[in-house]
Backbone as a printed PyTorch tensor [residue, N CA C, xyz], in Angstrom:
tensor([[[ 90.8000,  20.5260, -34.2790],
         [ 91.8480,  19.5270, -34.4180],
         [ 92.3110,  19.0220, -33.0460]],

        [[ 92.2940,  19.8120, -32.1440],
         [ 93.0910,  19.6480, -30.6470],
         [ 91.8500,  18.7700, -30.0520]],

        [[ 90.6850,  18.8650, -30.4780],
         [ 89.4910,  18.5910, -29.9330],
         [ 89.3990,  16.6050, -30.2040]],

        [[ 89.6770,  16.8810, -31.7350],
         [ 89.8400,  15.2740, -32.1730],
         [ 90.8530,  14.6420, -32.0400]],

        [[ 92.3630,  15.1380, -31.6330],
         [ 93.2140,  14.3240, -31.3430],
         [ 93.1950,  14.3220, -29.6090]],

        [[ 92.3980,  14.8730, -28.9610],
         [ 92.0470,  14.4040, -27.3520],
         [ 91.3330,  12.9920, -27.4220]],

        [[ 90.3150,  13.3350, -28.2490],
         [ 89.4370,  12.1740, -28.5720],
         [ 90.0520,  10.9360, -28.9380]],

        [[ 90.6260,  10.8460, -29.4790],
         [ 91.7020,   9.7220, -30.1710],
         [ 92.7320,   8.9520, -28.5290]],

        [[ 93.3800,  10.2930, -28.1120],
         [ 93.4770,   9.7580, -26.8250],
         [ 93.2780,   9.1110, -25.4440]],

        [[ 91.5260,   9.6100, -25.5950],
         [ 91.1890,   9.0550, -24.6110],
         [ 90.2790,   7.3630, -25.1950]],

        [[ 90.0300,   7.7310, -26.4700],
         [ 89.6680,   6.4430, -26.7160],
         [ 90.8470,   5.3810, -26.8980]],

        [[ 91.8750,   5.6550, -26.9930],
         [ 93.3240,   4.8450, -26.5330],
         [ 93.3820,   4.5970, -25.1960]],

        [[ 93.0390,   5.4730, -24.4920],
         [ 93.4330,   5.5480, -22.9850],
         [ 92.3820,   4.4240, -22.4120]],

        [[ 91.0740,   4.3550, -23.0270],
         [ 89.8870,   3.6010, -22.5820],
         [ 90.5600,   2.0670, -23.1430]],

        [[ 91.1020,   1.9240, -24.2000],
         [ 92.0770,   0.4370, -24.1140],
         [ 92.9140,   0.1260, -23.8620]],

        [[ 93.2070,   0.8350, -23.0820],
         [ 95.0430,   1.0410, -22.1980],
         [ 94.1460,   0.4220, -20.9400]],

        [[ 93.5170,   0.8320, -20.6320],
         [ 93.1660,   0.9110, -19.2690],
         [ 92.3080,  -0.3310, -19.0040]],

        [[ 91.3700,  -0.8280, -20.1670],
         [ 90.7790,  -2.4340, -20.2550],
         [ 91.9740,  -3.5750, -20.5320]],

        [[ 92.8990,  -3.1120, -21.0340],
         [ 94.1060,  -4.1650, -20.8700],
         [ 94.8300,  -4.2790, -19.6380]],

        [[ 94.2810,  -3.7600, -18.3430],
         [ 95.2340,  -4.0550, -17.2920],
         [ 96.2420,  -3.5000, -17.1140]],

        [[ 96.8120,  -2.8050, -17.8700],
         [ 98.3480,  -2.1990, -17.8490],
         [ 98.5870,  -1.8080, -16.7760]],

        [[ 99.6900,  -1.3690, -15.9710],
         [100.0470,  -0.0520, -14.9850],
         [ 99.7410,   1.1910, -16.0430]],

        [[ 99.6050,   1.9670, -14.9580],
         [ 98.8310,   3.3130, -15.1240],
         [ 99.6170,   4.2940, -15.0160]],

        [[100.6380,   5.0210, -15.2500],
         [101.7030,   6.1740, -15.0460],
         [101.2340,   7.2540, -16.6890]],

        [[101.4100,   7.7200, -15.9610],
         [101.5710,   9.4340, -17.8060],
         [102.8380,   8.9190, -18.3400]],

        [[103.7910,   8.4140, -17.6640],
         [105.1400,   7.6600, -18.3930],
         [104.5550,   6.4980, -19.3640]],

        [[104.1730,   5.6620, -18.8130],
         [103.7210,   4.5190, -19.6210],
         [102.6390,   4.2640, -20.4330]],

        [[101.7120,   4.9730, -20.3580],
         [100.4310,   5.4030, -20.7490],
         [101.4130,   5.8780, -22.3990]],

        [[102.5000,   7.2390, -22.1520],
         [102.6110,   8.0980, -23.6690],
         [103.2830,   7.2030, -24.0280]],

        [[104.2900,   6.3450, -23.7250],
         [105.2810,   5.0960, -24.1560],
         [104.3420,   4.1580, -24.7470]],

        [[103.6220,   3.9340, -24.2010],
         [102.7280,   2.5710, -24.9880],
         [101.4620,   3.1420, -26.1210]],

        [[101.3850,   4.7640, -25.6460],
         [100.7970,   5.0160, -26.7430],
         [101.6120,   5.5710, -28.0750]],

        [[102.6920,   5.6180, -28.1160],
         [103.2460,   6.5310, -28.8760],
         [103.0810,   7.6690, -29.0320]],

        [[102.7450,   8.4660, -27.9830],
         [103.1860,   9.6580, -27.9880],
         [104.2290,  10.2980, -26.6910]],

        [[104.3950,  11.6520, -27.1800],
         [105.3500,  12.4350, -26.2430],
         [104.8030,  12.8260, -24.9940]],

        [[104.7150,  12.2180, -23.7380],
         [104.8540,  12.7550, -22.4280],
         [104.2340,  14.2440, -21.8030]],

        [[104.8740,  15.0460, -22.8840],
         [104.4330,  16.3460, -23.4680],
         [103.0540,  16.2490, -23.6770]],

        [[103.0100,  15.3250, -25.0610],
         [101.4590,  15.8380, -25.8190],
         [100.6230,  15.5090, -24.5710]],

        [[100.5740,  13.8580, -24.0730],
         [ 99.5650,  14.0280, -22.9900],
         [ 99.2580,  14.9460, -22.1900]],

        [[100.2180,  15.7190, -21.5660],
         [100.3860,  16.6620, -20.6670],
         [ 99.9280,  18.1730, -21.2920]],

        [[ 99.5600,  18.3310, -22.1690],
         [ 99.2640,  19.7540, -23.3910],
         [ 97.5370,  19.4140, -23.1730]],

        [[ 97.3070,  18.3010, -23.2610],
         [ 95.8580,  17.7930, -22.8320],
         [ 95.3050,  17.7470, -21.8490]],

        [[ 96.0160,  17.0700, -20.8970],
         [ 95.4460,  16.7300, -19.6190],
         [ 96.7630,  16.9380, -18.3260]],

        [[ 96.5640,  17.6520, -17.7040],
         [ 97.3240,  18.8180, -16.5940],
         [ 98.0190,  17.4160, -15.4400]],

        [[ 96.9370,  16.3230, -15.3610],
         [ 97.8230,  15.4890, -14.4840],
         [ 96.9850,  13.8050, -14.7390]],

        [[ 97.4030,  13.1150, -14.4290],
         [ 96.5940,  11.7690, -14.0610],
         [ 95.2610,  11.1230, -13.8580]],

        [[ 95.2460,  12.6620, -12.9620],
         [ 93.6480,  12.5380, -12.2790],
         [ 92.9510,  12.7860, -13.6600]],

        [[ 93.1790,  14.4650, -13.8890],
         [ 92.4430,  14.4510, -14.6000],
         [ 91.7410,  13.7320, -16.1630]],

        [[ 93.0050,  13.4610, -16.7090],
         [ 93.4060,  12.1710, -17.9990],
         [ 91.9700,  10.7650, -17.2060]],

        [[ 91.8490,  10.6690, -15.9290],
         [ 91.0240,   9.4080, -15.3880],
         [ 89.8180,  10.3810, -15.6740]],

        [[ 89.7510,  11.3470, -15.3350],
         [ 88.3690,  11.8810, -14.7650],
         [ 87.4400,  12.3290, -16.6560]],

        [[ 88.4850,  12.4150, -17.0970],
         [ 88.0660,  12.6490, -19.0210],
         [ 87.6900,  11.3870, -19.4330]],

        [[ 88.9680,  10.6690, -19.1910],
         [ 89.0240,   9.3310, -19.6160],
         [ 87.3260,   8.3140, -19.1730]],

        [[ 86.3520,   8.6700, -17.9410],
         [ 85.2650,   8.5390, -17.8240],
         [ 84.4860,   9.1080, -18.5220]],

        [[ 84.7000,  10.5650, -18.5950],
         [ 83.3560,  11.1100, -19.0340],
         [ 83.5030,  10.4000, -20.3350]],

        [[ 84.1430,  10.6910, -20.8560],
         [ 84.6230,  10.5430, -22.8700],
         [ 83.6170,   9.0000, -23.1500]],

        [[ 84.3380,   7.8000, -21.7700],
         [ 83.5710,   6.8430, -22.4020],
         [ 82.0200,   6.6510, -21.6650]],

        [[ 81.3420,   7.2050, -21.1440],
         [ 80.2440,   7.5830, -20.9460],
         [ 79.3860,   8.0770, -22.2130]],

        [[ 80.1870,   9.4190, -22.7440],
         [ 79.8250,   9.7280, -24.0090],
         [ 79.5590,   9.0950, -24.9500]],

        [[ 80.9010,   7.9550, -25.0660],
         [ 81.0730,   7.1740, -26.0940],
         [ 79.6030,   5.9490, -26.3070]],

        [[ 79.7550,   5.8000, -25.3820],
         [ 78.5910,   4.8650, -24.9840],
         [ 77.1820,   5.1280, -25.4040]],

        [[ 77.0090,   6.4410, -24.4220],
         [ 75.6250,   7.1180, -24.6320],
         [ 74.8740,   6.9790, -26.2730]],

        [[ 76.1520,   7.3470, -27.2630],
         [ 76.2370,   7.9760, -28.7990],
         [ 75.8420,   6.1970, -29.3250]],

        [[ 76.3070,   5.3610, -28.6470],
         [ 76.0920,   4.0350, -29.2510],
         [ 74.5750,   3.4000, -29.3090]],

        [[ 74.3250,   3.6040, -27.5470],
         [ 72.8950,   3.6840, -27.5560],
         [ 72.1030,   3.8970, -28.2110]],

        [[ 72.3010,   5.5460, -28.3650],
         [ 71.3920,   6.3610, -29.1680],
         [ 71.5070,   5.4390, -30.5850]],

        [[ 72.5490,   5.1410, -31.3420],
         [ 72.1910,   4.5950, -32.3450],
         [ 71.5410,   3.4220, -32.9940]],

        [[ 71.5060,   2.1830, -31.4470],
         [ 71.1020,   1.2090, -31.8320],
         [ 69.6850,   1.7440, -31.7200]],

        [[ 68.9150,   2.5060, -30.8290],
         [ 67.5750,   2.2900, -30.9250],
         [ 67.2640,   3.2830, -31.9980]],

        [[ 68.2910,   3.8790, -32.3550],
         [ 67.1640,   4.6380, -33.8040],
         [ 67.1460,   4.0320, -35.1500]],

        [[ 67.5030,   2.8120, -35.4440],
         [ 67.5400,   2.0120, -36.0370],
         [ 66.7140,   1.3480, -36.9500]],

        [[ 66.3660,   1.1890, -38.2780],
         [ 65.2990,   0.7730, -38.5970],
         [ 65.2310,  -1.0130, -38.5450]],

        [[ 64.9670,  -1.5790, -37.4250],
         [ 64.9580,  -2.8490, -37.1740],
         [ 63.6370,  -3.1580, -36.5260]],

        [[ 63.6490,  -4.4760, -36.8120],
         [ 61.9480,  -4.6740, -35.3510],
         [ 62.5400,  -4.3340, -34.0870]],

        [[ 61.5570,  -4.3220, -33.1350],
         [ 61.8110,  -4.3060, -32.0170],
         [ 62.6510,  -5.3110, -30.9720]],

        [[ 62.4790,  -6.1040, -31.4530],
         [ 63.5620,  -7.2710, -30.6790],
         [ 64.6970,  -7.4160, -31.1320]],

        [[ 65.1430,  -7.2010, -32.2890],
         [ 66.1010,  -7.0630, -32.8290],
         [ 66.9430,  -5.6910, -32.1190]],

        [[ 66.4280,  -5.1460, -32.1790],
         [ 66.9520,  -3.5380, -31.4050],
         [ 66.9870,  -3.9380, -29.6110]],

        [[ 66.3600,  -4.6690, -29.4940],
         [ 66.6780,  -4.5340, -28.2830],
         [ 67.2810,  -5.9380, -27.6380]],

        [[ 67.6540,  -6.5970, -28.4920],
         [ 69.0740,  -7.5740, -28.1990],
         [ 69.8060,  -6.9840, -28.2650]],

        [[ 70.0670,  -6.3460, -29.6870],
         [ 71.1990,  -5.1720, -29.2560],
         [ 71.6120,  -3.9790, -28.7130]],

        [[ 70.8230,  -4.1480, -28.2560],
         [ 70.5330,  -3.1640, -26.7120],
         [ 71.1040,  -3.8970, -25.7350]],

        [[ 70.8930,  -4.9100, -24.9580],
         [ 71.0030,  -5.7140, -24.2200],
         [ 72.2550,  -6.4450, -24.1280]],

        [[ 72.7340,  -6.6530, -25.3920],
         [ 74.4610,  -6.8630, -25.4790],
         [ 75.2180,  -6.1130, -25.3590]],

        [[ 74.7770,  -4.5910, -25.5080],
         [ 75.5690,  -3.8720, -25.8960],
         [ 76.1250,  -3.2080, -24.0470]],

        [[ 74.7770,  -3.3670, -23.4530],
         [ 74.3400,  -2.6780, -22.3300],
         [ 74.9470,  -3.3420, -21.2550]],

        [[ 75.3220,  -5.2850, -21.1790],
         [ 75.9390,  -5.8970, -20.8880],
         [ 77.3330,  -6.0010, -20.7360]],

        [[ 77.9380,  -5.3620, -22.6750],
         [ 79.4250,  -4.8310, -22.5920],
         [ 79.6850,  -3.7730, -21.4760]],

        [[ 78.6400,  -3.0300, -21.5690],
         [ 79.2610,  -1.4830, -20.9510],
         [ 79.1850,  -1.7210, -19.0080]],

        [[ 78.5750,  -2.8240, -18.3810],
         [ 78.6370,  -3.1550, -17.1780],
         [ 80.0580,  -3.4760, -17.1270]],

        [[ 80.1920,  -4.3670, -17.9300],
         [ 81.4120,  -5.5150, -17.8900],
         [ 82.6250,  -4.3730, -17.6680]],

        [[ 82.4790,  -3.2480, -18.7410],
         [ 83.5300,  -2.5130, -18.4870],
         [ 83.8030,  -1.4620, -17.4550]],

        [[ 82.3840,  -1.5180, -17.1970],
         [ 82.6740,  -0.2620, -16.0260],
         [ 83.1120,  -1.0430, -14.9810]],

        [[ 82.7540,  -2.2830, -14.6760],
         [ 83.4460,  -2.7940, -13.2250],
         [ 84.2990,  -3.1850, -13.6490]],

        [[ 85.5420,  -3.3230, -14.6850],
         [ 86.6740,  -3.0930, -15.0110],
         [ 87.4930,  -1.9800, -14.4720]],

        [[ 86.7060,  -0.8120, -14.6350],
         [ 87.3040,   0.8070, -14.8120],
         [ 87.6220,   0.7280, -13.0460]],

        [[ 85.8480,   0.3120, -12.5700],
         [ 86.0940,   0.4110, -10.7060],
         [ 86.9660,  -0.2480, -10.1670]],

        [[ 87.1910,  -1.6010, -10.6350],
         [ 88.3500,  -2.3850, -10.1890],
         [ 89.6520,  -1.9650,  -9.7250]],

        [[ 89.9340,  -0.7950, -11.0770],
         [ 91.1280,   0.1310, -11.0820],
         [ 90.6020,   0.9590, -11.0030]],

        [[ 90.1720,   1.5430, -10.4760],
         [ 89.7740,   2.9970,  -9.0040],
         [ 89.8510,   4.1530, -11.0080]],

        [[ 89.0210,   3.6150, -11.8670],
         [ 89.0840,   4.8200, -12.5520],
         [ 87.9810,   5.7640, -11.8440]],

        [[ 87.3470,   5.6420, -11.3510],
         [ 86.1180,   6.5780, -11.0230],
         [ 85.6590,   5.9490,  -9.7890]],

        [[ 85.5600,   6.9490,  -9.2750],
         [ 84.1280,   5.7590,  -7.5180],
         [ 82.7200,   6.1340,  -8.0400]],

        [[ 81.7990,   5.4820,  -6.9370],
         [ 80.6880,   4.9450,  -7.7090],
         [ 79.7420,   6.2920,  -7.7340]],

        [[ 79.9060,   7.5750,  -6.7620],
         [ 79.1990,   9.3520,  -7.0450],
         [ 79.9150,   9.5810,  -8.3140]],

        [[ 80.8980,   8.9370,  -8.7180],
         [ 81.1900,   9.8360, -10.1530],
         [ 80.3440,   8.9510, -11.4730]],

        [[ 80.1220,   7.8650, -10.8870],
         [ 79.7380,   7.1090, -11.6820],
         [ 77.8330,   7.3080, -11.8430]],

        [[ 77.8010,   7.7790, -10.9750],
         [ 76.2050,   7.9370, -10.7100],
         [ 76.2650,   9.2050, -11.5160]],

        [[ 77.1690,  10.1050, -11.6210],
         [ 76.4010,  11.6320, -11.9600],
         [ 76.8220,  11.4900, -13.5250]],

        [[ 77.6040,  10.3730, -13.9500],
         [ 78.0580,  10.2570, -15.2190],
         [ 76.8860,   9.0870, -16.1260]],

        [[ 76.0820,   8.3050, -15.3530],
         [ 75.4120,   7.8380, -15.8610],
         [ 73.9190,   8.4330, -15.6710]],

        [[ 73.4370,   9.4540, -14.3540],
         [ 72.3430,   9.9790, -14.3360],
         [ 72.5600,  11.3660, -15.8540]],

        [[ 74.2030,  11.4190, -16.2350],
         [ 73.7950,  12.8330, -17.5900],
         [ 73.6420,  11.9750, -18.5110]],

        [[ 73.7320,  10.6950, -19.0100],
         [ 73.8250,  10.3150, -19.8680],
         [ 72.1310,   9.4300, -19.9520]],

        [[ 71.6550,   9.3530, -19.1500],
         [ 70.0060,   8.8170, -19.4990],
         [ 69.6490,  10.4810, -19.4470]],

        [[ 69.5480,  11.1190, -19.1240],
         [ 69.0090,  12.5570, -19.4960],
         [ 68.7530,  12.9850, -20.4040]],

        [[ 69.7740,  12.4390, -21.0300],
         [ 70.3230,  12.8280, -22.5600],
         [ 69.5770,  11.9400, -23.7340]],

        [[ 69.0350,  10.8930, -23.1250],
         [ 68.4060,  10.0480, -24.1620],
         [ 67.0750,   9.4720, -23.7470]],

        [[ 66.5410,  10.0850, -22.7880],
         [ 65.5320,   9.3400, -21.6570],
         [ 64.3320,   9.7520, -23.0600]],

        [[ 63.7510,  10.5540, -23.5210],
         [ 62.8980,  10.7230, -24.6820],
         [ 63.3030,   9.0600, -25.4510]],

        [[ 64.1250,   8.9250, -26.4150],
         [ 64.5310,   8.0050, -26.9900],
         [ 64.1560,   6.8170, -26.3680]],

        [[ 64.6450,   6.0120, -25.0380],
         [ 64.2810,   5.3210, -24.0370],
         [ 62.8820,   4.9450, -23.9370]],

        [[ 61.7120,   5.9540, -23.8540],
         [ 60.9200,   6.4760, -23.6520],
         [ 60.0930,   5.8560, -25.0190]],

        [[ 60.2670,   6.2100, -26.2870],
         [ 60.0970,   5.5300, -27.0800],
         [ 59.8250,   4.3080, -27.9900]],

        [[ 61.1350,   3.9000, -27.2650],
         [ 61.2990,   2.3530, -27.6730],
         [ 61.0400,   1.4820, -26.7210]],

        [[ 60.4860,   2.2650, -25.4240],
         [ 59.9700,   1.4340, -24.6140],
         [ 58.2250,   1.2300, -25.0090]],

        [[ 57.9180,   2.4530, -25.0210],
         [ 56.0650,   2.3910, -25.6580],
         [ 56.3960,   1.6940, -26.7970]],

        [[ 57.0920,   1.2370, -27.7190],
         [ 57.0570,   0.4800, -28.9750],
         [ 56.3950,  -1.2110, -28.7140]],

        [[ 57.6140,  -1.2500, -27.3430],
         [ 57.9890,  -2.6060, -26.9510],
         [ 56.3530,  -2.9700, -25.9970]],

        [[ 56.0290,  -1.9360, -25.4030],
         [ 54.9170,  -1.9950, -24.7190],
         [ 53.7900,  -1.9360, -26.0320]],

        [[ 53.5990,  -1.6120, -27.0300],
         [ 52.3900,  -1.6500, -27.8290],
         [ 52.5090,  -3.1980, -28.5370]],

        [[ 53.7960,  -3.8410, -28.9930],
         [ 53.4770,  -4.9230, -30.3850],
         [ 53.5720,  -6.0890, -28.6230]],

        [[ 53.1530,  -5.6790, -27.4370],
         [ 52.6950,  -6.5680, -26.4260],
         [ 54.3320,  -7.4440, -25.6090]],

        [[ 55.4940,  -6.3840, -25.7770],
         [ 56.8390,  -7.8110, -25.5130],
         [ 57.3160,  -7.1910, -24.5420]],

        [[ 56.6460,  -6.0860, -23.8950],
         [ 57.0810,  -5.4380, -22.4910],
         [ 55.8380,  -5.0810, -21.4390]],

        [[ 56.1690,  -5.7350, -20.5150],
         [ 54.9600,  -5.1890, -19.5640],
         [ 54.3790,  -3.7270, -20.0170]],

        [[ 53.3160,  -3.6540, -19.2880],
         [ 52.6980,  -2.2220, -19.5470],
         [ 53.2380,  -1.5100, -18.3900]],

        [[ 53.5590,  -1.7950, -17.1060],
         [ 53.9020,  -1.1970, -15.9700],
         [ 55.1200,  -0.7250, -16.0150]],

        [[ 55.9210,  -1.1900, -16.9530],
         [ 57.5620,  -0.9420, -17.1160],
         [ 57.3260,   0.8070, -17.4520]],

        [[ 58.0700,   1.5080, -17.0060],
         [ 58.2550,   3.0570, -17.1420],
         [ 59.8380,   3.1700, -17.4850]],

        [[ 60.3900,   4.1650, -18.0190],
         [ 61.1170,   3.9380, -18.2750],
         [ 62.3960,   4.5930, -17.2380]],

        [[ 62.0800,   5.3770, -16.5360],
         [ 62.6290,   6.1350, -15.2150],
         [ 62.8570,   4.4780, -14.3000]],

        [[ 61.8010,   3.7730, -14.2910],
         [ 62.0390,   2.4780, -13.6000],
         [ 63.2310,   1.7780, -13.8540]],

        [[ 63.1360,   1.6590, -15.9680],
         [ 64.3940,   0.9180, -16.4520],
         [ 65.7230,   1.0930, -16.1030]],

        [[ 65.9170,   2.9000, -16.2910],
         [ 67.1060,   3.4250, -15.5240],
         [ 67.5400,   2.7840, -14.4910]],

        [[ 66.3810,   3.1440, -13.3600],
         [ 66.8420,   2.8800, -12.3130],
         [ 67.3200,   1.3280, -11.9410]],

        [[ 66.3710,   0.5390, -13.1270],
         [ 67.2010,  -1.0950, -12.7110],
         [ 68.5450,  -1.2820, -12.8410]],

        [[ 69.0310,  -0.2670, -14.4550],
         [ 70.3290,  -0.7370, -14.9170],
         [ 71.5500,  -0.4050, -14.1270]],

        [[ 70.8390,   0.7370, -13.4540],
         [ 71.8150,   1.8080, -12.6500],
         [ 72.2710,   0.7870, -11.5430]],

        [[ 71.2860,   0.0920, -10.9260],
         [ 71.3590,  -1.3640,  -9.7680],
         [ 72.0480,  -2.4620, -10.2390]],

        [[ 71.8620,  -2.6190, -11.6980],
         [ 73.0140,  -3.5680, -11.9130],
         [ 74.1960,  -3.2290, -11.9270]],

        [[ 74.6530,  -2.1070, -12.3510],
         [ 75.6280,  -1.6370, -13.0050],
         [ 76.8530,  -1.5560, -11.2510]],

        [[ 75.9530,  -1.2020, -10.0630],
         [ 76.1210,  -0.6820,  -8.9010],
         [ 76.6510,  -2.5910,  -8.3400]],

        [[ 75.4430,  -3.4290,  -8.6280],
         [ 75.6040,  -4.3470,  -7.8060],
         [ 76.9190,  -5.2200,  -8.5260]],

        [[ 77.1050,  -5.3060,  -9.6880],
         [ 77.7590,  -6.2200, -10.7020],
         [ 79.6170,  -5.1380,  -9.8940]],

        [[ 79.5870,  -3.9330,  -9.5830],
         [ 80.9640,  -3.4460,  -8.7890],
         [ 81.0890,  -3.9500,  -7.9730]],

        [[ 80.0000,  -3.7470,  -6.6770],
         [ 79.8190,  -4.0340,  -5.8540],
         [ 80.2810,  -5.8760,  -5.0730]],

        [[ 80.5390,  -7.0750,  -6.1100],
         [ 80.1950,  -7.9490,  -6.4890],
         [ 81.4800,  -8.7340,  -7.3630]],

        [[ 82.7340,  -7.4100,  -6.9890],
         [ 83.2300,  -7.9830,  -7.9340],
         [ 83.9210,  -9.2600,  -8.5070]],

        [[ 83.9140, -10.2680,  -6.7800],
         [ 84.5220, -11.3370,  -6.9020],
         [ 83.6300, -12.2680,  -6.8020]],

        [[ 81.9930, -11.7370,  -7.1260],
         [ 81.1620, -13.0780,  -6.7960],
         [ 81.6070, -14.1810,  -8.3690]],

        [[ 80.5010, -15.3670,  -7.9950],
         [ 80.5870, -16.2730,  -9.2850],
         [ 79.5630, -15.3260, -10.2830]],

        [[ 78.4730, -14.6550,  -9.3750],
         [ 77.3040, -14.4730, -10.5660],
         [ 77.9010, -12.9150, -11.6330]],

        [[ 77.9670, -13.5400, -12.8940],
         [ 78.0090, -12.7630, -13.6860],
         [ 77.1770, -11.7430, -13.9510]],

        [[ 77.6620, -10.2990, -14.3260],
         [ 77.0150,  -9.1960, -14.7920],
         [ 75.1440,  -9.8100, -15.7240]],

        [[ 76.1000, -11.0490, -16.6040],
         [ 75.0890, -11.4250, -17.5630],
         [ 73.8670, -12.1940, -16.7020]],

        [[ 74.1060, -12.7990, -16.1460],
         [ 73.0100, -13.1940, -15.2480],
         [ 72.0200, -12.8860, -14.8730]],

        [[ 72.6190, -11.1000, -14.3500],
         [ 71.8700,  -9.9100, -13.3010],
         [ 71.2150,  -9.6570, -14.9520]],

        [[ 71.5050,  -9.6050, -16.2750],
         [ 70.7930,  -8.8460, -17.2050],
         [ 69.6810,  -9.7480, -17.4260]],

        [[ 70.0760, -11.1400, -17.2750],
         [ 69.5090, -11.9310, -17.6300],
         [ 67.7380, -12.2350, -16.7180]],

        [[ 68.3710, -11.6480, -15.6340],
         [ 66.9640, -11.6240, -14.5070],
         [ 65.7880, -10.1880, -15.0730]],

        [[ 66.6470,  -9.0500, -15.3900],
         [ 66.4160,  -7.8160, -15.5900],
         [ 65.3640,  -7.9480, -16.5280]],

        [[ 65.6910,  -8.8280, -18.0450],
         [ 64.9290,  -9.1660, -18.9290],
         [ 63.7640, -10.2170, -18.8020]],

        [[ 63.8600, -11.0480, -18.0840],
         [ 62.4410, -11.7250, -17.4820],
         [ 61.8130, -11.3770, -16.8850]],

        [[ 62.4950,  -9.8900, -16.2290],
         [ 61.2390,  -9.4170, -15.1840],
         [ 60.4040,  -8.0430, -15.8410]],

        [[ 60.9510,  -7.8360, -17.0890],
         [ 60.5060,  -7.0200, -18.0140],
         [ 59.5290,  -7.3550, -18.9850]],

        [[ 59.3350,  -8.5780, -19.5070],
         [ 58.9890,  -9.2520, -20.2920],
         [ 57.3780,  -9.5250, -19.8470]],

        [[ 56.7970,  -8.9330, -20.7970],
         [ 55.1870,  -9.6540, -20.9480],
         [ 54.7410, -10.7450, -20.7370]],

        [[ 53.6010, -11.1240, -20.2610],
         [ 53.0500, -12.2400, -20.1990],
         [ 53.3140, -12.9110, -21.7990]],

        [[ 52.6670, -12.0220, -22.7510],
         [ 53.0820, -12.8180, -24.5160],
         [ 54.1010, -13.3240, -24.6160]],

        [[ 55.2730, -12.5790, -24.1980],
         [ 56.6430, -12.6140, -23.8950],
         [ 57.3550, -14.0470, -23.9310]],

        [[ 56.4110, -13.9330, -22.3020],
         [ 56.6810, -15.3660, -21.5460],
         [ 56.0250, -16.9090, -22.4530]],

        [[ 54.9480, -16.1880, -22.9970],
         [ 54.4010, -17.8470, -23.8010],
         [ 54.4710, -18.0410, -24.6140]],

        [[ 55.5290, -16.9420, -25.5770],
         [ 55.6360, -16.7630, -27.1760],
         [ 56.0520, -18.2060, -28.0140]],

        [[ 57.1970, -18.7310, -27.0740],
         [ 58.0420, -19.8030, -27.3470],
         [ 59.3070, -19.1030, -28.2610]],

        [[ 58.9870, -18.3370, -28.2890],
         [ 60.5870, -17.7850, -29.4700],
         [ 61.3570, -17.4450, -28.2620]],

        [[ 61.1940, -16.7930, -27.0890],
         [ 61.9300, -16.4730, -26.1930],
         [ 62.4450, -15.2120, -26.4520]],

        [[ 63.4310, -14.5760, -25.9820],
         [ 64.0620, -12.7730, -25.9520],
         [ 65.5570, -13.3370, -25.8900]],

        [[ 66.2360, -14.1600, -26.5750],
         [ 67.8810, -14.3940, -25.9770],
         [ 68.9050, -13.5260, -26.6340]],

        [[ 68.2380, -11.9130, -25.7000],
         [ 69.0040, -11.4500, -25.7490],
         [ 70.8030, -11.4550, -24.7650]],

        [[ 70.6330, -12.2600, -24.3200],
         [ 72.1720, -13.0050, -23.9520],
         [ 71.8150, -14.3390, -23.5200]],

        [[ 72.8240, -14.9970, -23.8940],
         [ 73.4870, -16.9370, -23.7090],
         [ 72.9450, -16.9280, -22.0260]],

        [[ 72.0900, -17.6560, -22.4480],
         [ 70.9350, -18.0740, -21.1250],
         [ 70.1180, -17.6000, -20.5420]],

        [[ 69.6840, -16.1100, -21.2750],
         [ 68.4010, -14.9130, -20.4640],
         [ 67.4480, -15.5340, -21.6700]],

        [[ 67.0930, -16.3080, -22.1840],
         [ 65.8420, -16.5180, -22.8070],
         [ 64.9740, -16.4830, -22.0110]],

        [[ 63.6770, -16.4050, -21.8040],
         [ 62.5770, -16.7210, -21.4740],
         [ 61.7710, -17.6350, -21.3580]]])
């Protein structure tokens, strides 16, 4: 029970914290409706409430992943929504960095456990994408990581440029994409202007 009402909290805390608010354990239990107390029965100080408040949505994330690709859909279908989904979770993490929820070693060791955790899966639906011909053959999937991990790094890094997160996905996916890919004419739009 203590386990699922943390959970509840920090997935509050993860929309407390995408709304911009100020950040205090005062205002945080005030706007969540709870007692000052309960937060504090959970999480010992601030830091740590930030440092959960990452992992949790790391987790959260990871669990989403995992579900779109086990999915019984075609392959492009799964991996638009992959690609939107993967897009949200940039958008929000250079949200989180903006406001110093995490620096970018916490962010690395929170996103190197979370492909660990699903790199088989990954792995999978990448040979899928590589057999019906809509992903290079050279694409590995240790590679893919490592691209998203570069967006995810450069899109912080970046935070006041014009070029959008979606952009950087948008390059990511043309440079992934098969020759078939490229001459299909249906295109991959998996986001508003990464067609092919």
């Amino acid at each position: 029970m203590k386990k699922e009402k943390e959970e509840r909290l920090l997935d509050r805390t993860v929309d407390y914290l995408l709304e911009g608010k100020p950040f205090t354990m005062d205002e945080l239990s005030r706007d969540l409706g709870v007692a000052r107390k309960t937060l504090y029965n959970h999480f010992h100080s601030r830091e740590e409430l930030l440092e959960k408040t990452a992992v949790h949505f790391f987790e959260r994330e990871r669990v989403r992943v995992e579900s779109i690709l086990e999915r019984e859909l075609p392959f492009l279908d799964r991996g638009r929504m992959l690609m939107e989904h993967l897009a949200d979770v940039i958008g929000t993490t250079e949200q989180f960095c903006a406001r110093r929820v995490f620096r970018d070693t916490e962010l690395e060791t929170l996103y190197k456990r979370s492909y660990e955790i699903i790199k088989q899966k990954v792995a999978r639906f990448l040979a899928e994408g590589q057999e019906e011909g809509w992903v290079r053959d050279d694409a590995s999937p240790r590679l893919i990581s490592n691209m998203f991990f570069s967006l995810i790094l450069g899109s912080i890094h970046n935070l006041d440029s014009e070029d959008s997160y979606a952009s950087y996905m948008g390059l990511l996916i043309r440079g992934l994409a098969s020759d078939k890919a490229r001459s299909s004419g249906i295109g991959l739009p998996f986001l508003p202007g990464s067609g092919i």
